[in-house]
Every structure is written in C-alpha cells, then in structure tokens.
N, C-alpha and C positions, 0 to 999 in steps of 0.2 A: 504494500500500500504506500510506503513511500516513496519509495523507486517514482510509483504512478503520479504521486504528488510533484515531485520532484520535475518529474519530466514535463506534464500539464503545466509548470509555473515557467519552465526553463522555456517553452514553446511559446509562453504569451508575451515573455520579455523579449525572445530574440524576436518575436513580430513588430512588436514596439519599438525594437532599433532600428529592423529593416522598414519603417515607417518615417525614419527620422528623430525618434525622441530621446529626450535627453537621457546619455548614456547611464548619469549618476545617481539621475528619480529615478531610473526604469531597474537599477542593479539596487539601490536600497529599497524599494517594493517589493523586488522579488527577495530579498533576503530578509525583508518584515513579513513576508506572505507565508515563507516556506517557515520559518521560524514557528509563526503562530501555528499553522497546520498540524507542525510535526508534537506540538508541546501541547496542543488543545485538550487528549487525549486523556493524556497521563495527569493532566492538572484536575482536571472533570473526576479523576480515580482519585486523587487524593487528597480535595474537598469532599466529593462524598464517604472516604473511609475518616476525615476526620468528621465530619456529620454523625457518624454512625458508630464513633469512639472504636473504632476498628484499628489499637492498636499495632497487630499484630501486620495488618497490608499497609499502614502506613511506615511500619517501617522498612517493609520488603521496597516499597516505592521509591522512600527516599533515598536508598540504598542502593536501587537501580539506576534513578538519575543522580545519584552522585551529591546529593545534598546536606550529607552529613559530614 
C-alpha cells in the first residue's frame, strides 16, 4: 500500500513539473502529502489504543515507530 501511495503522489508531482510549476511547492507537497499518508494510519492506532487504555498496543506502536 505504500509502494501505491508512493507512486500515485510521485505521478501527480512529476505532472505538475511537466506543466510548468514551481519545482519547490510541487517537491514540499508531495513530501507533506506522502508524509501524512504514510503516518495517518498508525496515529489513528494509537489515539484509539490510548482511548481504550490499551496499554499493552501502545507500547508495541510506539516501539514500532521508534518513539521511545
């Protein structure tokens, strides 16, 4: 799935250069777009494990992205 993210963001930017537009909004869009995409996820999992005092998956999570 992110590969597909990835590549879907990477296709809309390069159309936006091959259009003309500015090279440095069109690379910090896509690197704000892919950013939020790829993080949505995991954030969504660990507001609701802290919602749900789900110890035990928030620390697996935090652990996974490296936040401890």
């Amino acid at each position: 799935q992110a590969e597909q993210v990835r590549d879907d963001l990477t296709a809309k930017a390069l159309a936006a250069l091959e259009q003309g537009g500015d090279a440095q909004a069109i690379m910090q869009d896509l690197a704000w777009k892919l950013t939020n995409r790829l993080i949505h996820a995991p954030t969504k999992s660990l507001q609701q494990a802290a919602r749900d005092g789900d110890d035990e998956r928030l620390t697996i999570l935090r652990n996974s992205l490296g936040l401890e």
